[in-house]
Every structure is written in C-alpha cells, then in structure tokens.
N, CA, C and O atoms as a GROMACS GRO file, in nm:
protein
  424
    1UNK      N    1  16.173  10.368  15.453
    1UNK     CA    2  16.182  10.313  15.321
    1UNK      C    3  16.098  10.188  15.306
    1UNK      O    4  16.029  10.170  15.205
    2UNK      N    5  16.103  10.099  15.408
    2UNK     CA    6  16.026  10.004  15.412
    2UNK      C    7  15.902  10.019  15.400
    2UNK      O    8  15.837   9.922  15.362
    3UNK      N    9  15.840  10.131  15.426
    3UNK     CA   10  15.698  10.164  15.394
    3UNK      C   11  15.659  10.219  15.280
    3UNK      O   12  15.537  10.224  15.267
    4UNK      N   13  15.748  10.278  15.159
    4UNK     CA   14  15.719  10.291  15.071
    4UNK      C   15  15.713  10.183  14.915
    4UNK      O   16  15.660  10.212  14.808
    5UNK      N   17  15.783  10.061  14.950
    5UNK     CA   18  15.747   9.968  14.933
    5UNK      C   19  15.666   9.878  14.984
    5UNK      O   20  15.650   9.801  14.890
    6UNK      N   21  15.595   9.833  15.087
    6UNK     CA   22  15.474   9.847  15.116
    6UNK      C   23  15.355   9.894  15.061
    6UNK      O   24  15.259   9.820  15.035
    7UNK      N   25  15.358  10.012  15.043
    7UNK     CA   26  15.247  10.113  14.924
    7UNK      C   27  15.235  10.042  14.798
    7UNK      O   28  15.130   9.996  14.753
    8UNK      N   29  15.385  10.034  14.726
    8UNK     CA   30  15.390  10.000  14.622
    8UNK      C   31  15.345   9.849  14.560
    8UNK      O   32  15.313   9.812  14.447
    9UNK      N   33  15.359   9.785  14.683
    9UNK     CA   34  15.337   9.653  14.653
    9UNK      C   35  15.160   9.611  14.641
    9UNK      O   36  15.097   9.540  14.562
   10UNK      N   37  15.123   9.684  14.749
   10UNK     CA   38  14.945   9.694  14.758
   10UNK      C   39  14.903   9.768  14.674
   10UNK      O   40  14.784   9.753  14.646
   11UNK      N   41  14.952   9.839  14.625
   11UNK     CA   42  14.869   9.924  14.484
   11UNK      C   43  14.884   9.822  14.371
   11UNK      O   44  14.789   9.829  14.293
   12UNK      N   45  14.987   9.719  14.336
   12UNK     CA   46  15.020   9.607  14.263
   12UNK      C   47  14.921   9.544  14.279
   12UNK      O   48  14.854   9.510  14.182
   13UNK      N   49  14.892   9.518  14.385
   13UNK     CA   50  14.778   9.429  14.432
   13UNK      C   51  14.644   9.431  14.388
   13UNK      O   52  14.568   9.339  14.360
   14UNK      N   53  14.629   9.565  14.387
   14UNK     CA   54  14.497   9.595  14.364
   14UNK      C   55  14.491   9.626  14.224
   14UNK      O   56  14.386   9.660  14.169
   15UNK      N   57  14.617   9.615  14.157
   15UNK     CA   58  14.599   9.659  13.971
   15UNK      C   59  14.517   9.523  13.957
   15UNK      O   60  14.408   9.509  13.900
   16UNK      N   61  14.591   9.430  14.019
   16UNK     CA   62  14.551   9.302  13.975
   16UNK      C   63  14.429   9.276  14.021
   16UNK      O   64  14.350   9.221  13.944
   17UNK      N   65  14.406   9.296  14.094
   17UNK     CA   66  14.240   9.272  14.148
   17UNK      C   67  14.115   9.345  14.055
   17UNK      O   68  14.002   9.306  14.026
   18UNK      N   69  14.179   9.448  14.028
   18UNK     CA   70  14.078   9.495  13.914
   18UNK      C   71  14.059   9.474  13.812
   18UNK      O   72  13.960   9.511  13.749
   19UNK      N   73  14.188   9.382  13.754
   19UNK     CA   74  14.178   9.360  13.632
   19UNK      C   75  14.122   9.218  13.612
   19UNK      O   76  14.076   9.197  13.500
   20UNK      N   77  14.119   9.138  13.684
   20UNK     CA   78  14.044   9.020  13.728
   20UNK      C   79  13.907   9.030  13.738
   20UNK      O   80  13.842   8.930  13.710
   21UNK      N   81  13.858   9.116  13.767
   21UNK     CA   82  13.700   9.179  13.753
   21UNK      C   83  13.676   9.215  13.670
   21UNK      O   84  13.558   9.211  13.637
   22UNK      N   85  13.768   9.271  13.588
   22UNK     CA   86  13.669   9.338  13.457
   22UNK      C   87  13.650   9.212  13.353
   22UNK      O   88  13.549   9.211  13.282
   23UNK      N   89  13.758   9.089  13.344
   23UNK     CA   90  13.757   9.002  13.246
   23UNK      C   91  13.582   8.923  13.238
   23UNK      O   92  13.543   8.867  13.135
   24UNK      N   93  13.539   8.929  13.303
   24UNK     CA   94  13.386   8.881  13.260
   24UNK      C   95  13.325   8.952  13.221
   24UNK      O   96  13.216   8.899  13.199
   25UNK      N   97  13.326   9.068  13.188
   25UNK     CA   98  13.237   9.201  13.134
   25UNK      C   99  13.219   9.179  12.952
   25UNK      O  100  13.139   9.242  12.884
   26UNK      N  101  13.287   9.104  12.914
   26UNK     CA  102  13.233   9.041  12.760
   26UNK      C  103  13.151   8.946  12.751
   26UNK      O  104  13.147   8.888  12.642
   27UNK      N  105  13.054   8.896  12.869
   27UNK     CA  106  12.934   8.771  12.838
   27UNK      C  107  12.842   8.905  12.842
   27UNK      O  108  12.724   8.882  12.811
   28UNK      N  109  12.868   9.019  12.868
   28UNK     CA  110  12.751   9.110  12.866
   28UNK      C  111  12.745   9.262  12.750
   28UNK      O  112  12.689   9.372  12.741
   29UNK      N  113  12.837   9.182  12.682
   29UNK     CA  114  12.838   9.291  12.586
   29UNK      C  115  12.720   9.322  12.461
   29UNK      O  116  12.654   9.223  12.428
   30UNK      N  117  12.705   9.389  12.425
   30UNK     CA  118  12.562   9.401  12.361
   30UNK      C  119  12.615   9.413  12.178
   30UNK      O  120  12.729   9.449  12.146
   31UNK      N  121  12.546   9.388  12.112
   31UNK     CA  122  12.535   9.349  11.950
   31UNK      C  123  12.439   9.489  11.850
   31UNK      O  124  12.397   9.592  11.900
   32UNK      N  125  12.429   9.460  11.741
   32UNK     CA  126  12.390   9.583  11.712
   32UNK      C  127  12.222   9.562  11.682
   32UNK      O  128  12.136   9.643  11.646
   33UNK      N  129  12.214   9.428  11.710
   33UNK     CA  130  12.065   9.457  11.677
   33UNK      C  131  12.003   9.407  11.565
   33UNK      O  132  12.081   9.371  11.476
   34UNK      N  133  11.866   9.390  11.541
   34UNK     CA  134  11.792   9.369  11.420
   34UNK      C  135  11.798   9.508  11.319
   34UNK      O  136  11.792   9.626  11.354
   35UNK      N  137  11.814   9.452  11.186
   35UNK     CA  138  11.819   9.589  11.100
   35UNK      C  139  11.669   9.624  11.120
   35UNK      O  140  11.578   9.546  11.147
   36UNK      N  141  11.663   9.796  11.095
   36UNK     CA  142  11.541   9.830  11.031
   36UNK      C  143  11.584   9.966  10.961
   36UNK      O  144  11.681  10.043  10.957
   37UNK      N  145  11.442   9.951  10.904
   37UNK     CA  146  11.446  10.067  10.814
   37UNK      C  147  11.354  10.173  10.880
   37UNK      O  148  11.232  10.165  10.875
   38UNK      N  149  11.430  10.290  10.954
   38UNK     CA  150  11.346  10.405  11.020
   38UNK      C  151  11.336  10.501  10.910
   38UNK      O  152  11.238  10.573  10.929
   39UNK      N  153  11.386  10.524  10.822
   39UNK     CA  154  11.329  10.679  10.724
   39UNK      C  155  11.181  10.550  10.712
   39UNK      O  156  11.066  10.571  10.752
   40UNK      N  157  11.214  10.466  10.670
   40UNK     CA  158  11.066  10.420  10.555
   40UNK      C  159  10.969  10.416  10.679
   40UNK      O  160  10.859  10.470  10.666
   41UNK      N  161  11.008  10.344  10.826
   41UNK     CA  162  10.923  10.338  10.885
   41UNK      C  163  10.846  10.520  10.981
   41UNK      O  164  10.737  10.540  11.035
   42UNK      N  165  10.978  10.621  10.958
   42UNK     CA  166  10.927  10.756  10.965
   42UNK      C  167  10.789  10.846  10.854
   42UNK      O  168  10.696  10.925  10.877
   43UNK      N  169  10.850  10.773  10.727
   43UNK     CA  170  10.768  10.799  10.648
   43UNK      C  171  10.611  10.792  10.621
   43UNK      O  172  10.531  10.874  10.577
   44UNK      N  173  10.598  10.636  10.674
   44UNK     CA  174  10.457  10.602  10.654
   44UNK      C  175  10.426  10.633  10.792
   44UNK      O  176  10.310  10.597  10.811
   45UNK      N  177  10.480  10.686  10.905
   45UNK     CA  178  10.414  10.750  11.013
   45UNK      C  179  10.347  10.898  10.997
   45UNK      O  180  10.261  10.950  11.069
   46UNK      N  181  10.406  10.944  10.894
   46UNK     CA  182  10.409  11.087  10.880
   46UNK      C  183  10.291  11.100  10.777
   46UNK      O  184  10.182  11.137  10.818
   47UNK      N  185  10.315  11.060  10.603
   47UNK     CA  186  10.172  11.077  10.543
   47UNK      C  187  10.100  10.991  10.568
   47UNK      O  188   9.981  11.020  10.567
   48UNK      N  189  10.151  10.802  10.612
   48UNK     CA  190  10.004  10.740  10.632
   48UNK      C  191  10.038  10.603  10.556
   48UNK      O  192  10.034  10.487  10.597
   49UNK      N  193  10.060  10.637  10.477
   49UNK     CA  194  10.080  10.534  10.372
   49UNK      C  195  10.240  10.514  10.298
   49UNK      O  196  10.334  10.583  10.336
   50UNK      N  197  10.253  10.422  10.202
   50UNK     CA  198  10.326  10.390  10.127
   50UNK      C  199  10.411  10.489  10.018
   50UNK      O  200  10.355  10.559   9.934
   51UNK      N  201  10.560  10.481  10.036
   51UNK     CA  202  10.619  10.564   9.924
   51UNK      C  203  10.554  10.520   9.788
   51UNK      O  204  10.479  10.423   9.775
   52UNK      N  205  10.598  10.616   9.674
   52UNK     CA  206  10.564  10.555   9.570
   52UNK      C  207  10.645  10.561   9.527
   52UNK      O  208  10.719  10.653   9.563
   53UNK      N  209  10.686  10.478   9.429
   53UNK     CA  210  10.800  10.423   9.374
   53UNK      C  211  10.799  10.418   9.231
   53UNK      O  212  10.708  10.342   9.198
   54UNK      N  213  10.874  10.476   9.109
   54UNK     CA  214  10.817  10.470   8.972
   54UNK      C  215  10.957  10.402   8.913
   54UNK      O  216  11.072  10.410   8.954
   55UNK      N  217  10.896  10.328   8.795
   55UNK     CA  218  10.996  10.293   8.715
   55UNK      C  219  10.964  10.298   8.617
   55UNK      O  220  10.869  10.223   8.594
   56UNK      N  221  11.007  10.375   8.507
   56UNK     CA  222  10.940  10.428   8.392
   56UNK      C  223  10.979  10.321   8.280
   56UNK      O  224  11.089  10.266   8.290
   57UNK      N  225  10.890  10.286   8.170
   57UNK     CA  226  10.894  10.222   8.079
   57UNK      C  227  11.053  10.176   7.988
   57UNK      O  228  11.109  10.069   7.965
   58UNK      N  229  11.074  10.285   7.965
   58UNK     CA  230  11.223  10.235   7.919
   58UNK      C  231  11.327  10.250   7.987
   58UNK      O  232  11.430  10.291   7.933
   59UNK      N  233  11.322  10.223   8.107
   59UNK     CA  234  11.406  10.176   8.196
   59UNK      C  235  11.385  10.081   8.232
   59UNK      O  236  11.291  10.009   8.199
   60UNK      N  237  11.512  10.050   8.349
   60UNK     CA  238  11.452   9.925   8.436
   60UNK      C  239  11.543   9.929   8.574
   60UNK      O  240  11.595   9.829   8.624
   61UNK      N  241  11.550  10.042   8.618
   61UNK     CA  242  11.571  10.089   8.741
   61UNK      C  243  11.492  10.192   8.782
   61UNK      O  244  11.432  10.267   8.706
   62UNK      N  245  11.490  10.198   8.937
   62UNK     CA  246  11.408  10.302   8.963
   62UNK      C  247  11.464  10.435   8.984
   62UNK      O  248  11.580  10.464   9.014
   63UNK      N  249  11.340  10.528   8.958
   63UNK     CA  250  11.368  10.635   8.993
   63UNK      C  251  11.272  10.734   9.105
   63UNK      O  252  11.158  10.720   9.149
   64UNK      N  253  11.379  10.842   9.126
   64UNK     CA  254  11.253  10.908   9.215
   64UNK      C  255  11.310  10.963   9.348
   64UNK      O  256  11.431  10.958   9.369
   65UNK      N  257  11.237  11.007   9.422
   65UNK     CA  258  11.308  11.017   9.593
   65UNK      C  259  11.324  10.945   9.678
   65UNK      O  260  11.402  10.970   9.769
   66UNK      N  261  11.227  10.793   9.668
   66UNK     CA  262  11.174  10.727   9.786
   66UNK      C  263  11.277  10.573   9.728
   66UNK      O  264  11.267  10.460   9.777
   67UNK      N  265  11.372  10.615   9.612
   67UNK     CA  266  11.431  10.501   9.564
   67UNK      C  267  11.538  10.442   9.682
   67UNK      O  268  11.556  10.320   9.686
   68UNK      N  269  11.597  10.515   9.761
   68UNK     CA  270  11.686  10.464   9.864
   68UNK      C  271  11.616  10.391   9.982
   68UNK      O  272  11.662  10.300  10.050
   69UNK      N  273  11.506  10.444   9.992
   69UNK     CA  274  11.462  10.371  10.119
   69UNK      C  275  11.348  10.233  10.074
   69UNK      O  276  11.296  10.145  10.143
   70UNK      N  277  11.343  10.257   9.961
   70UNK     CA  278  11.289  10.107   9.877
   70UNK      C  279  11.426   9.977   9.848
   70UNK      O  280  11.404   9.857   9.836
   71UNK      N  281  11.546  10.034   9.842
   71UNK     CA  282  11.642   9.944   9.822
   71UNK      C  283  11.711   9.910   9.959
   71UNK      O  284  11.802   9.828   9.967
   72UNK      N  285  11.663   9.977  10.063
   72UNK     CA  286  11.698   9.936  10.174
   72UNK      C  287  11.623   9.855  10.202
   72UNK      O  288  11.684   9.749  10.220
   73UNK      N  289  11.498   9.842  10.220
   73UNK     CA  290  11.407   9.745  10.287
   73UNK      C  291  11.445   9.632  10.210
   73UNK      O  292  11.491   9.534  10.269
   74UNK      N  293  11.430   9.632  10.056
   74UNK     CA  294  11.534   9.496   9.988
   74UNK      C  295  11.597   9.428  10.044
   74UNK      O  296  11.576   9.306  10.050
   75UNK      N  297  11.705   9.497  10.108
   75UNK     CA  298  11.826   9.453  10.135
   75UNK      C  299  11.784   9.377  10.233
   75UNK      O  300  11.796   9.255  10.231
   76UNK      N  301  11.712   9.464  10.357
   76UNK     CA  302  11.697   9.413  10.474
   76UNK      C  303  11.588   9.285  10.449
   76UNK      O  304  11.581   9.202  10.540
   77UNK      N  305  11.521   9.271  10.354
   77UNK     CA  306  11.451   9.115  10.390
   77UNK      C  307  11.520   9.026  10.319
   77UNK      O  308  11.493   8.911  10.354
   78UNK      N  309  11.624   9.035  10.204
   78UNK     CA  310  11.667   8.974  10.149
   78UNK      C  311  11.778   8.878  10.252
   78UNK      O  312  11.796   8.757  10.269
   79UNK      N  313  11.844   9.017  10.313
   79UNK     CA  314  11.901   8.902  10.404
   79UNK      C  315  11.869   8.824  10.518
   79UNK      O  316  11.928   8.720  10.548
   80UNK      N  317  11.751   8.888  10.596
   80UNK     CA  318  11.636   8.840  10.684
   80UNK      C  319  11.600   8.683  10.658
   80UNK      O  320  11.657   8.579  10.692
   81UNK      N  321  11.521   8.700  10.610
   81UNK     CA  322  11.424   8.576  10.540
   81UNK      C  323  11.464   8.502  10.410
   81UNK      O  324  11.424   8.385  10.407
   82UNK      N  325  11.540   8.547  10.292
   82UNK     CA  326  11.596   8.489  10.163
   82UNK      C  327  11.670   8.378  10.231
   82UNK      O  328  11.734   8.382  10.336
   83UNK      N  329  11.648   8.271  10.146
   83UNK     CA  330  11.773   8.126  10.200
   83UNK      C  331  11.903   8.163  10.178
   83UNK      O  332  11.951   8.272  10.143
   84UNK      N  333  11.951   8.063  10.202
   84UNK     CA  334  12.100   8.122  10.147
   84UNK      C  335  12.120   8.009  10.032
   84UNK      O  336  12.151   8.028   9.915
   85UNK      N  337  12.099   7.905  10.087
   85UNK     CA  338  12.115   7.826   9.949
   85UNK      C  339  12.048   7.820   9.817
   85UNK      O  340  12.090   7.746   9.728
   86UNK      N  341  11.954   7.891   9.804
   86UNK     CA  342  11.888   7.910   9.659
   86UNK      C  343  11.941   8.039   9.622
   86UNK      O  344  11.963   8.146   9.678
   87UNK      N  345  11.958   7.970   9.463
   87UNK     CA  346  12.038   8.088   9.394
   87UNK      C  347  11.915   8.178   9.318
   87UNK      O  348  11.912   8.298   9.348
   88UNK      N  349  11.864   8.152   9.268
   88UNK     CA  350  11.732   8.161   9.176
   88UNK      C  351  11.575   8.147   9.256
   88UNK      O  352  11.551   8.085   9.360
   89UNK      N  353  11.499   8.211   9.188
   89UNK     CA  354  11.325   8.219   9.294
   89UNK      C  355  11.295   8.072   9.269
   89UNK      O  356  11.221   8.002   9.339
   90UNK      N  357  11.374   8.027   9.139
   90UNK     CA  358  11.334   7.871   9.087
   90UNK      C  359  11.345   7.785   9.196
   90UNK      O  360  11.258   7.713   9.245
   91UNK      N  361  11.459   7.800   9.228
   91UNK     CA  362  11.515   7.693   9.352
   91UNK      C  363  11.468   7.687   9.490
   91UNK      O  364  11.507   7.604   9.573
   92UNK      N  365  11.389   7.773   9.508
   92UNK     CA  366  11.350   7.818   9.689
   92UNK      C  367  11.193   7.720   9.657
   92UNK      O  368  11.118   7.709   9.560
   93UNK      N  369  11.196   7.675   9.767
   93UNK     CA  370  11.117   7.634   9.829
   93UNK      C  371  10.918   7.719   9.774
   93UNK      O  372  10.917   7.816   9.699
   94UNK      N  373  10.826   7.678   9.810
   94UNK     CA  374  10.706   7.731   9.726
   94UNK      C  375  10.667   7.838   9.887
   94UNK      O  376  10.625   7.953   9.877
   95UNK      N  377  10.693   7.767  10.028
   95UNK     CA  378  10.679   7.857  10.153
   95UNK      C  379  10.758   7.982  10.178
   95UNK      O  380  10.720   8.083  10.238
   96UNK      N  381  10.892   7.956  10.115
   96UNK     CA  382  10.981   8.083  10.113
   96UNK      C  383  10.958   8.163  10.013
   96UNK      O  384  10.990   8.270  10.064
   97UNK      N  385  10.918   8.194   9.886
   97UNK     CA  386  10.890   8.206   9.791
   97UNK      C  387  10.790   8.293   9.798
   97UNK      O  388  10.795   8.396   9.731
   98UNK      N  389  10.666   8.261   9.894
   98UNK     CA  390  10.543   8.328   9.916
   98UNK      C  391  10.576   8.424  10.107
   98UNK      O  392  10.519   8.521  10.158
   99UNK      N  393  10.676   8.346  10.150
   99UNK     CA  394  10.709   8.457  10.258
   99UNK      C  395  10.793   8.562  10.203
   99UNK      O  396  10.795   8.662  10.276
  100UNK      N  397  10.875   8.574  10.079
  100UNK     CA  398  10.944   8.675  10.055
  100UNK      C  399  10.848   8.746   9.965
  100UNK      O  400  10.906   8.850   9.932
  101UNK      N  401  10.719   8.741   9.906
  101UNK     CA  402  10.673   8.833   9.844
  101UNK      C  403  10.569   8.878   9.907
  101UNK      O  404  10.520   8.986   9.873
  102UNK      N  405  10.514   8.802  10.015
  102UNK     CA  406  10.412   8.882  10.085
  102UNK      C  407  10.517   8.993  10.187
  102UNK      O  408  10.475   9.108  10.202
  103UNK      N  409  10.610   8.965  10.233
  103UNK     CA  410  10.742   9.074  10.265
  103UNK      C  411  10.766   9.219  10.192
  103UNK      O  412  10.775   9.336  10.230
  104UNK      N  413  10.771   9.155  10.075
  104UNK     CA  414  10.767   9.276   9.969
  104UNK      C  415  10.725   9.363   9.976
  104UNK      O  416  10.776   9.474   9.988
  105UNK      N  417  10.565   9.316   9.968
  105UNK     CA  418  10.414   9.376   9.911
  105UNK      C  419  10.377   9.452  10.034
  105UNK      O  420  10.281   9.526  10.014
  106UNK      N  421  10.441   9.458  10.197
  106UNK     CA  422  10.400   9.485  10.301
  106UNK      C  423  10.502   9.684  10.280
  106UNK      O  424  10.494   9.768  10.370
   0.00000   0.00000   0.00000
C-alpha cells in the first residue's frame, strides 16, 4: 500500500512541474498581424492594374463589383495612418493630409 501512494504522490509532482513550465509560454504568443487587403492585392496581380470603381452622377455611393474591396482598403488606411485626433481633413496636419491621399491614389 505504501507504494501506491508513493506513485500517487510523484505523479502530483510532476502535474506541478508541468504546469510551472507552461506559465511562460504567453511572452511568445503571436498577434494577428498587419491588416491587408489580399482580394485587392490578388486582383492587381492577376489583370495588372487597378479595379475600377464607378460612381454614377446621381448618386453618391459606389457601385459595381470591385466596391467591397475599395471600402476595405479605406478602412485599412484610415485606421493605419488617419490621426486620431482630427475630426475633419480641416484639422490634420498639411503632412498627414498629403500622406493619406497619396495612400489613396496608390
């Protein structure tokens, strides 16, 4: 009997030992990354160039096929590079201003 407590006590032992090892395994955990946009960047691999994008006169939203992957890239520089503290294009800076539209235009 004495030896089966024995067992029991060293298998205790070793719960604990393992679980003491794993607690540093979150300084190495990994994040999701920089956004991108792969359809848009699939796209211009494939014909070459640039979606086109239409917005017809009496509207003022777009339309079309290539409209989702134009409002993604939006998104993604808006939150990239856009300040956070300017509310308005008025308020930003004349360097941010010209980094978010040469962004655009790319």
């Amino acid at each position: 009997m004495a030896s089966t407590q024995g067992d029991g006590a060293s298998s205790n032992s070793m719960a604990a030992t393992s679980s003491s090892q794993n607690q540093g395994s979150t300084s190495t955990r990994r994040g999701r990354g920089r956004a991108k946009n792969n359809k848009l960047r699939s796209y211009a691999e494939l014909t070459g160039g640039k979606p086109t994008i239409v917005i017809p006169p009496d509207l003022t939203q777009l339309v079309g096929h290539n409209l989702h992957m134009f409002k993604a890239e939006l998104g993604i520089i808006c939150r990239c590079y856009a300040p956070i503290a300017a509310a308005t294009w008025k308020e930003m800076e004349d360097f941010q201003n010209t980094t978010l539209r040469v962004r655009l235009e790319v």
